[in-house]
C-alpha positions as a Markdown table, in Angstrom:
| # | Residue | x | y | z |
|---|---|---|---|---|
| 1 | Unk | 0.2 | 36.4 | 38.0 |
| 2 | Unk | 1.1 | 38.7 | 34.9 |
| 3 | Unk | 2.5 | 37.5 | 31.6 |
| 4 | Unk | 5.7 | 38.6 | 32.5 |
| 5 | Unk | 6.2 | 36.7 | 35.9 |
| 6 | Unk | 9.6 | 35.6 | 36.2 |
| 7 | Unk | 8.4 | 32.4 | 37.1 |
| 8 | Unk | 6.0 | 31.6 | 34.4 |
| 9 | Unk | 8.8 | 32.8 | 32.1 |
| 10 | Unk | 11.1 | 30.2 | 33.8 |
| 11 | Unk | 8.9 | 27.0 | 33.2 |
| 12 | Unk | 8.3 | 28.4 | 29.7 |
| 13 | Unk | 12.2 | 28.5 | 28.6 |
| 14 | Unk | 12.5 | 25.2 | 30.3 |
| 15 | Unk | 9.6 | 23.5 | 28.1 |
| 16 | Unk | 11.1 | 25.1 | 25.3 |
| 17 | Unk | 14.9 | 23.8 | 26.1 |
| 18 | Unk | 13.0 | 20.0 | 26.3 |
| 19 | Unk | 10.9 | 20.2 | 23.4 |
| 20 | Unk | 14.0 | 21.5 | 21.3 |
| 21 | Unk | 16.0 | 18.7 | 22.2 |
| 22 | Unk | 13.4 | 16.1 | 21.7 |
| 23 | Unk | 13.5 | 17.7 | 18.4 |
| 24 | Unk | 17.3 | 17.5 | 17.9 |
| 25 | Unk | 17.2 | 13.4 | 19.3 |
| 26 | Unk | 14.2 | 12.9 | 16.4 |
| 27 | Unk | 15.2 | 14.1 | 13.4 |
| 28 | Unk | 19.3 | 14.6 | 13.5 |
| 29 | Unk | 21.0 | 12.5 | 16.3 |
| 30 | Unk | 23.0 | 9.7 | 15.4 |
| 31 | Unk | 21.3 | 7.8 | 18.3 |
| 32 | Unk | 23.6 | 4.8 | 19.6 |
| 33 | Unk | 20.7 | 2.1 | 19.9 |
| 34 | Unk | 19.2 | 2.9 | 16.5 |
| 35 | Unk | 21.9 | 2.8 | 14.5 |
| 36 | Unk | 22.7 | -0.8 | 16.5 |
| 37 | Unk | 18.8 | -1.7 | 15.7 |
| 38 | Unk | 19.6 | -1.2 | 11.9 |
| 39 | Unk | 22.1 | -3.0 | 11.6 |
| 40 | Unk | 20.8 | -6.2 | 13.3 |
| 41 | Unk | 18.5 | -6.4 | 10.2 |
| 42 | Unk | 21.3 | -7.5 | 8.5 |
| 43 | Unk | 19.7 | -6.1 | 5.6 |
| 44 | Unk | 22.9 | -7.4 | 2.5 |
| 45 | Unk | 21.6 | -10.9 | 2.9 |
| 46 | Unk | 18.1 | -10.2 | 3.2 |
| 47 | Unk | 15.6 | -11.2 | 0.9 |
| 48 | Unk | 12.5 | -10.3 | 3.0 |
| 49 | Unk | 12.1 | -7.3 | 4.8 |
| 50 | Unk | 8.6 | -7.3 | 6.7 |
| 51 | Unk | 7.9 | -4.7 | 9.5 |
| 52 | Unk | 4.9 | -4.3 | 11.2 |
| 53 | Unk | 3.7 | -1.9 | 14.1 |
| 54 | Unk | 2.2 | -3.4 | 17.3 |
| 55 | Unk | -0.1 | -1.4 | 19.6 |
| 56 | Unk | 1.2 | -3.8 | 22.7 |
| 57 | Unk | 4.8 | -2.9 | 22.0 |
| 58 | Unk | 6.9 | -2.8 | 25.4 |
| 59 | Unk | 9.3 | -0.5 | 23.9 |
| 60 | Unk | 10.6 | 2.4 | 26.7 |
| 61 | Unk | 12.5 | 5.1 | 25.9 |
| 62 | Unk | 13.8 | 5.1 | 29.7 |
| 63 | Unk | 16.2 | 8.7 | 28.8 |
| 64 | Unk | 13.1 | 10.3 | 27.1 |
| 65 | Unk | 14.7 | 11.0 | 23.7 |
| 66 | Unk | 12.0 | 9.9 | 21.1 |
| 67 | Unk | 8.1 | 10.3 | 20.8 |
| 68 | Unk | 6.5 | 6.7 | 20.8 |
| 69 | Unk | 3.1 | 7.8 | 20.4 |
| 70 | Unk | 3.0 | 5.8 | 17.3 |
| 71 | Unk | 4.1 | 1.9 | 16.9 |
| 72 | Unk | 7.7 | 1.0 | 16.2 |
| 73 | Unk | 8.3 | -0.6 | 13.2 |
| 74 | Unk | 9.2 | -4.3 | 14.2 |
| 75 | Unk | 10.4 | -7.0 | 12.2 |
| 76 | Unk | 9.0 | -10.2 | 11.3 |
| 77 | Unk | 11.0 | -13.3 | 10.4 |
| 78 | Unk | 9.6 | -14.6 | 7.1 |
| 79 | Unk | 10.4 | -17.0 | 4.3 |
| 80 | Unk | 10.4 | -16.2 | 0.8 |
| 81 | Unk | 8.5 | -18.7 | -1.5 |
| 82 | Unk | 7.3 | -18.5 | -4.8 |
| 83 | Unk | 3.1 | -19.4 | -5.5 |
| 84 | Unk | 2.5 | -19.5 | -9.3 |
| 85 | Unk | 5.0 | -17.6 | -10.8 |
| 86 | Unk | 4.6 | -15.1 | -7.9 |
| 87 | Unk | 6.4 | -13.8 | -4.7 |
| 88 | Unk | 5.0 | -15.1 | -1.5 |
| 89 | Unk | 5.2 | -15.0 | 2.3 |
| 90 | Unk | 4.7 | -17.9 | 4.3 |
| 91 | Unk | 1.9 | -17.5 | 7.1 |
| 92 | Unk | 3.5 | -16.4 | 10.6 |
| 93 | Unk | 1.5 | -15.6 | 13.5 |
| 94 | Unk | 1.8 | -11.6 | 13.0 |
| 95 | Unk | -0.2 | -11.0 | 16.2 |
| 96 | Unk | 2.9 | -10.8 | 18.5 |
| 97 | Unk | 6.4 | -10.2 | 18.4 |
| 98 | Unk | 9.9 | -11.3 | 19.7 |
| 99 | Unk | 10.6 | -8.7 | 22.7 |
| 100 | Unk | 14.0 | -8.8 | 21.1 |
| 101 | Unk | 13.2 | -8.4 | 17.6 |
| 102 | Unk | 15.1 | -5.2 | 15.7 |
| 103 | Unk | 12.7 | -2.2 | 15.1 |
| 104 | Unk | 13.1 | 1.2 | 13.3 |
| 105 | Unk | 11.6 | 4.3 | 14.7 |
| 106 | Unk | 9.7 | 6.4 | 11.3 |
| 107 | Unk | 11.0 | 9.6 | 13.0 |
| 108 | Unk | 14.6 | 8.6 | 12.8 |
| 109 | Unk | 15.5 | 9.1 | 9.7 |
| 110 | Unk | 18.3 | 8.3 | 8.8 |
| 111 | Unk | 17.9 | 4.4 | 9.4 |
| 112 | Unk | 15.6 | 4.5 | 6.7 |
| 113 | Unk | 17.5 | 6.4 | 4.4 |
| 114 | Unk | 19.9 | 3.9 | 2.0 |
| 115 | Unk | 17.7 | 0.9 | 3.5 |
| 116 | Unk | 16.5 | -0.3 | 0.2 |
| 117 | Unk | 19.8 | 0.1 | -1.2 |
| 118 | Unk | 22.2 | -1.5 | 1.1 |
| 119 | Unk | 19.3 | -4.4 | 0.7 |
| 120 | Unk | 20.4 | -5.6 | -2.8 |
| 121 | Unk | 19.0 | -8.9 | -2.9 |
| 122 | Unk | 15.9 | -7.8 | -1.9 |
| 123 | Unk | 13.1 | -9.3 | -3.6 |
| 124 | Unk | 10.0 | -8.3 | -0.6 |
| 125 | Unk | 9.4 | -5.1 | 0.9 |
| 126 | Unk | 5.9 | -5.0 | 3.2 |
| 127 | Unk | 4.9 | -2.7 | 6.0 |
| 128 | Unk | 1.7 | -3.2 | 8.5 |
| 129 | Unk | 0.6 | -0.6 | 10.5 |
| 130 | Unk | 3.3 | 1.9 | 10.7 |
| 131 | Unk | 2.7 | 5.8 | 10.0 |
| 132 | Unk | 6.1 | 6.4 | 8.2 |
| 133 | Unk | 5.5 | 9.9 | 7.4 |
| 134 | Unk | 7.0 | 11.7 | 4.4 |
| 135 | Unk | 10.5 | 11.2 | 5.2 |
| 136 | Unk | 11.0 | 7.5 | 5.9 |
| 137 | Unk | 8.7 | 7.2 | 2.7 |
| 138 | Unk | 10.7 | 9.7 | 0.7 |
| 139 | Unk | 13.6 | 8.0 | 1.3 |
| 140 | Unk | 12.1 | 4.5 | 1.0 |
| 141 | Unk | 10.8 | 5.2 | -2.8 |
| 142 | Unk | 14.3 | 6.7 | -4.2 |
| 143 | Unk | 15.5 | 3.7 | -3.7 |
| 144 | Unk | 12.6 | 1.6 | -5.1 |
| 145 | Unk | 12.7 | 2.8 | -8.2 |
| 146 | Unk | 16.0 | 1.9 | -9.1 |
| 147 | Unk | 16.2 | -1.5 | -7.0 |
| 148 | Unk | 16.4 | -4.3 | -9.9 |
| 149 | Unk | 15.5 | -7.3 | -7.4 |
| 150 | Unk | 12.1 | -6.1 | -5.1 |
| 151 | Unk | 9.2 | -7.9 | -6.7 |
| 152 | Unk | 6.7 | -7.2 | -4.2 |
| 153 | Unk | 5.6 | -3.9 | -2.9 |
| 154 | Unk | 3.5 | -4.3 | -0.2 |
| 155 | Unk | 2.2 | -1.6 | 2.2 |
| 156 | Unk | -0.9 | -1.8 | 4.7 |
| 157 | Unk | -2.4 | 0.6 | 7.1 |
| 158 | Unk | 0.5 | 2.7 | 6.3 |
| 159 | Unk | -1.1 | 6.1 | 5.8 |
| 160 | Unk | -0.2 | 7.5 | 2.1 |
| 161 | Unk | -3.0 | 10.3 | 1.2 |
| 162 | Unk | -2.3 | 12.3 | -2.2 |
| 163 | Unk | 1.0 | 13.0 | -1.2 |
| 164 | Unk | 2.7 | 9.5 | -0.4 |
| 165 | Unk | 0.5 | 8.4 | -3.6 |
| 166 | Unk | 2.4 | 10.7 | -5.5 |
| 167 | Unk | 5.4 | 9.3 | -4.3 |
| 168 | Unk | 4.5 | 5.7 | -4.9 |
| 169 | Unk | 3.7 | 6.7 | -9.0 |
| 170 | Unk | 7.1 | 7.5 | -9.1 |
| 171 | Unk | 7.8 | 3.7 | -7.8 |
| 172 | Unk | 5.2 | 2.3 | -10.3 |
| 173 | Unk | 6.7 | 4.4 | -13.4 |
| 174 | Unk | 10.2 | 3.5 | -12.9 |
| 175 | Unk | 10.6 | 0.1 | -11.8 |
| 176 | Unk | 11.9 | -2.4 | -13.9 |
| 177 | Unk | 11.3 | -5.2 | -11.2 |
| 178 | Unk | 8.2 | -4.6 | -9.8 |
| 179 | Unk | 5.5 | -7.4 | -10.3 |
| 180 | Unk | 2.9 | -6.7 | -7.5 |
| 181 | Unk | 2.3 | -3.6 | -5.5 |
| 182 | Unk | -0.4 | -4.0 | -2.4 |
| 183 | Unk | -1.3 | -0.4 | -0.9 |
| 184 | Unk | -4.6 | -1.1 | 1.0 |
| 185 | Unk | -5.9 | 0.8 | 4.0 |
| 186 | Unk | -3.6 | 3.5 | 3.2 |
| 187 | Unk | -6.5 | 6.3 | 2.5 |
| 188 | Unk | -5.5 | 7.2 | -0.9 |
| 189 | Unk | -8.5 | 8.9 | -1.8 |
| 190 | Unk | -9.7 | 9.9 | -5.1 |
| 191 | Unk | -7.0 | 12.1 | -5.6 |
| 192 | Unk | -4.2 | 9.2 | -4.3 |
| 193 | Unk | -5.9 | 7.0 | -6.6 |
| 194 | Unk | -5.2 | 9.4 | -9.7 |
| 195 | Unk | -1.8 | 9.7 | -9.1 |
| 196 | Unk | -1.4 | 5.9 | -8.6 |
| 197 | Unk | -3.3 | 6.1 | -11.8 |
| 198 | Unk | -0.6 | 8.3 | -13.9 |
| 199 | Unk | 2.3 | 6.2 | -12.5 |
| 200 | Unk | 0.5 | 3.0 | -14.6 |
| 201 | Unk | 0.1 | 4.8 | -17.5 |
| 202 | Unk | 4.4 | 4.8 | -17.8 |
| 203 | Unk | 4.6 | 1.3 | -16.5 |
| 204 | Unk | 6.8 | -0.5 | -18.3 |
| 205 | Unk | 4.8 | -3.6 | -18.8 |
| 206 | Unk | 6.4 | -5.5 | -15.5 |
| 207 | Unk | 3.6 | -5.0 | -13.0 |
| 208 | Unk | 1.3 | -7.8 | -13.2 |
| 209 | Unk | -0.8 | -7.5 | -9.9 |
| 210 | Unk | -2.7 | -3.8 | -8.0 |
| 211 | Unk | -4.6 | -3.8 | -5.0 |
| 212 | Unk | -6.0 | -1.0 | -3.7 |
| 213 | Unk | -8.4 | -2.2 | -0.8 |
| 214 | Unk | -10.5 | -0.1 | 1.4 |
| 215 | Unk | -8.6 | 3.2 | 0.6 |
| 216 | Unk | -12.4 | 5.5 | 0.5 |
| 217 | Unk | -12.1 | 5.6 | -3.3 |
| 218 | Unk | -15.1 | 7.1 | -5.1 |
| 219 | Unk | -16.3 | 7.1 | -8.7 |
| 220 | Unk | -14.8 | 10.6 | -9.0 |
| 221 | Unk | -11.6 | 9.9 | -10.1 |
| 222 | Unk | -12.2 | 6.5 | -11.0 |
| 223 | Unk | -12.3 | 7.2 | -15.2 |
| 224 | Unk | -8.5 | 8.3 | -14.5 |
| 225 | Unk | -7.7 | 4.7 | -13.7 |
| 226 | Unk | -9.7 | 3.3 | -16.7 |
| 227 | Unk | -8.0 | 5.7 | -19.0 |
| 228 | Unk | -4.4 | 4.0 | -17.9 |
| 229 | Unk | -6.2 | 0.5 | -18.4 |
| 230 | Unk | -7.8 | 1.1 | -21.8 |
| 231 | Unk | -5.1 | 3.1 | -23.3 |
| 232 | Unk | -4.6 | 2.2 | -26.7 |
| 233 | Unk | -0.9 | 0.5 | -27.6 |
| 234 | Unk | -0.5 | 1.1 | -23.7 |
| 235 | Unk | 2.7 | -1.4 | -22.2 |
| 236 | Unk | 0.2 | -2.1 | -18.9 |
| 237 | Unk | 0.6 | -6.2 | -18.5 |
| 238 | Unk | -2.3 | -6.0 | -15.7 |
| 239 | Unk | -3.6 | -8.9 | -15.2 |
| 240 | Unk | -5.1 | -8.7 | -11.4 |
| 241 | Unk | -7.2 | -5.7 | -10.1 |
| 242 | Unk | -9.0 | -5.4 | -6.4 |
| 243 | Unk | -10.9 | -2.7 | -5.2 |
| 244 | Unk | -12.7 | -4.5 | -2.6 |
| 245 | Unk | -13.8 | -2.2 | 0.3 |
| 246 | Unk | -14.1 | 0.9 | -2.1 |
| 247 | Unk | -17.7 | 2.7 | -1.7 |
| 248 | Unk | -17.7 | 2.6 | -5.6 |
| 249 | Unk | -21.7 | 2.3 | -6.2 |
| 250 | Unk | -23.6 | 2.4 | -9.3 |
| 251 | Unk | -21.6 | 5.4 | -11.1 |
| 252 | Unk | -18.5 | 3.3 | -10.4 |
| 253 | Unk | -19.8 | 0.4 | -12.4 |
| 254 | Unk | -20.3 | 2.7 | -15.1 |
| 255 | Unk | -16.8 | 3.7 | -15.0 |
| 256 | Unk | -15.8 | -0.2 | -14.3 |
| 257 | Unk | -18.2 | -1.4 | -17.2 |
| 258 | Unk | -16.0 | 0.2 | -19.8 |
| 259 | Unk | -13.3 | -2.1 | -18.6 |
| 260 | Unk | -14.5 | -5.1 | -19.1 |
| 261 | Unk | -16.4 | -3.7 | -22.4 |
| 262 | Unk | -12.5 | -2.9 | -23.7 |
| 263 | Unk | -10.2 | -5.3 | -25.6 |
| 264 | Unk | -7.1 | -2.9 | -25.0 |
| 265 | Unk | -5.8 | -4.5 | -21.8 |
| 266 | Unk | -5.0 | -8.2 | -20.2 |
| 267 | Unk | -6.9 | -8.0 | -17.2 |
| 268 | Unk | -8.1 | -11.6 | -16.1 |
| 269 | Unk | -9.0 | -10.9 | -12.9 |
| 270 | Unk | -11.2 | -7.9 | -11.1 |
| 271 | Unk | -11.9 | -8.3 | -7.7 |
| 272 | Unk | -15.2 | -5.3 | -6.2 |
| 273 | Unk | -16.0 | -7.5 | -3.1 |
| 274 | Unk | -18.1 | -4.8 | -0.9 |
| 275 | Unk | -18.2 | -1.9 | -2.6 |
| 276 | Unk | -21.9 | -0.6 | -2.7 |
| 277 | Unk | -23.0 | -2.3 | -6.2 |
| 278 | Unk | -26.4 | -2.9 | -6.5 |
| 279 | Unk | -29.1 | -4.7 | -8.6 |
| 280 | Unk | -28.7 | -2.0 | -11.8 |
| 281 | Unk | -24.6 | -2.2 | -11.4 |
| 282 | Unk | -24.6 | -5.8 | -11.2 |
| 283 | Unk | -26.2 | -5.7 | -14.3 |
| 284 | Unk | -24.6 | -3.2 | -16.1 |
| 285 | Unk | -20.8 | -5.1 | -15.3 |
| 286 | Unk | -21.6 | -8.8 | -16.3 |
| 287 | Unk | -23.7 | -7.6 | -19.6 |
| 288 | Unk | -20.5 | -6.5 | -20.7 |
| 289 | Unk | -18.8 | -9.6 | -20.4 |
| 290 | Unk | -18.0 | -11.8 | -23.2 |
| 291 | Unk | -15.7 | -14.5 | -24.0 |
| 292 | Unk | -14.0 | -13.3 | -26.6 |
| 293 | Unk | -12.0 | -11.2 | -23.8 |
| 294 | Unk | -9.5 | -12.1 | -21.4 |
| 295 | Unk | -11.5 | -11.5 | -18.0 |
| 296 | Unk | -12.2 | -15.1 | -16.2 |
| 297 | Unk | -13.2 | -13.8 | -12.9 |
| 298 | Unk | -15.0 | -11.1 | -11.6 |
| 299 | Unk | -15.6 | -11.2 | -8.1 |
| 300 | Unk | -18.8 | -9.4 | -6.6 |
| 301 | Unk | -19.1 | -11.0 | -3.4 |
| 302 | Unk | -20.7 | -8.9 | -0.2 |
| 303 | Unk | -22.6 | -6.4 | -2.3 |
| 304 | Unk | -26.5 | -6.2 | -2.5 |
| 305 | Unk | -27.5 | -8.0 | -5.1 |
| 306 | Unk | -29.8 | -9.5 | -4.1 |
| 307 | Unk | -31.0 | -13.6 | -3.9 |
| 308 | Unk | -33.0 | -13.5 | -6.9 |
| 309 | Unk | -30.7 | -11.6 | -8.9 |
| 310 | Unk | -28.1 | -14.6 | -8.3 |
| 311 | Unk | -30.3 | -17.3 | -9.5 |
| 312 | Unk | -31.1 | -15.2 | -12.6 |
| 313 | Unk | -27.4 | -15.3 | -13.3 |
| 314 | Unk | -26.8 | -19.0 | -12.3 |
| 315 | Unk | -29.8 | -20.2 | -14.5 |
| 316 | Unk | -29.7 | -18.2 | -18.0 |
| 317 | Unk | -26.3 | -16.5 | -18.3 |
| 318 | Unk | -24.0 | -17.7 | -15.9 |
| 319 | Unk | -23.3 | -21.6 | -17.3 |
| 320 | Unk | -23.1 | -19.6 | -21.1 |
| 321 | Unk | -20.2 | -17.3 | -20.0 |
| 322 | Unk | -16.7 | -18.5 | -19.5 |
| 323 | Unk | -16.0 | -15.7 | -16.8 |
């Protein structure tokens, strides 16, 4: 048939018509089920807020008026206790759900946008799993940086890039309540990691714990970081780092080395579990150690260091070094 047949024409509007009201249902309508869904999170009396996506969901969208070709964000029931001065979960079974539990869907919006706020006594914010997407995100970081009871950021498998990263230093910079933030599996990047690194350098001094887990992060941008760490009369109160997962290798642990080699931060611990460090950047971390500085631990776990490298350590240095 031609281009113009009237009947190709007619299947075309009609796609068209569809996909233009699938648009509307996503992204404007006040849609009657997901406005209930919010508000079963009774989120004025919550303290935890924990959502996780679920590739078994059983949602169905039975009048065909939202794209579920990504998880819904579900919620999990958890209690709120406190470990060592610190804001903990305790341990659920995360690998189901309640068929009935409430759930937010990332592409409509506006159940995400005063979330944070209308949560005032919230004091744990964590998503597993969900691709929110620049909106819910957005909307989900203008109200974390003003919040003055959320302790603990924590997002995971929750796709950021250089982009949501940017939007997190915002969070970082202007909290006044923030004491951990958890953003692993969210593939930051090098350039993620230096804006994640800009937002410490105007931290106020509350954030006390960063992890930054398998997020592909290189020694590229990795000197950014150290400069927010070994700032001079810097207000960073630091005092946990992990970048297990990262494929940091031996330029890295140059980078890393001038950490542990400064006096200009409180970092006790620094967690590089798997991340490519070899014999040479084994050694060129712990000769830099010394006990006049705060670092106790320094985890090197699942690297290639080698056997006899470890008995090396555990023989001469390792019972004359507090870390």
């Amino acid at each position: 048939r031609s281009p113009g047949d009237k009947s190709i024409t007619k299947k075309r509007d009609e796609a068209k018509d569809s996909a233009e009201k699938v648009a509307e249902n996503m992204y404007y309508a006040r849609h009657k089920e997901l406005d209930a869904q919010e508000k079963r999170l009774d989120l004025e009396a919550r303290h935890v807020l924990w959502l996780r996506g679920f590739l078994g969901d059983v949602y169905a969208d039975e009048q065909e008026q939202f794209s579920v070709a990504q998880p819904l964000a579900r919620l999990i029931e958890a209690t709120f206790e406190e470990v060592d001065g610190r804001p903990r979960l305790a341990k659920h079974d995360t690998e189901t759900f309640a068929t009935d539990a409430p759930y937010l869907h990332p592409h409509a919006l506006w159940t995400w946008e005063f979330m944070v706020q209308q949560a005032r006594n919230l004091r744990v914010l964590r998503i597993e799993d969900v691709d929110l997407g620049s909106g819910p995100l957005e909307w989900l970081c203008k109200g974390l940086r003003t919040h003055s009871e959320v302790r603990l950021l924590s997002l995971v498998g929750v796709h950021l890039g250089s982009a949501g990263a940017k939007m997190v230093r915002n969070v970082i910079a202007q909290s006044k309540s923030l004491t951990e933030v958890v953003l692993d599996g969210c593939a930051l990047l090098d350039a993620g990691l230096a804006e994640i690194a800009e937002g410490l350098k105007d931290n106020g001094g509350q954030l006390e714990v960063l992890s930054l887990k398998r997020n592909m992060i290189t020694s590229k941008r990795l000197g950014k970081l150290v400069s927010a760490m070994c700032e001079k009369e810097t207000n960073l109160d630091l005092v946990d780092l992990d970048l297990s997962g990262n494929p940091l290798g031996c330029e890295g642990a140059r980078e890393l080395a001038e950490i542990i080699a400064s006096e200009d931060h409180k970092l006790r611990h620094l967690r590089l579990q798997d991340c490519l460090l070899d014999l040479a950047a084994f050694w060129r971390l712990v000769g830099k150690l010394d006990d006049s500085r705060p670092l106790s631990v320094l985890d090197l776990r699942c690297n290639p260091i080698g056997r006899g490298t470890r008995r090396c350590w555990r023989s001469q240095m390792g019972p004359t070094i507090r870390c």
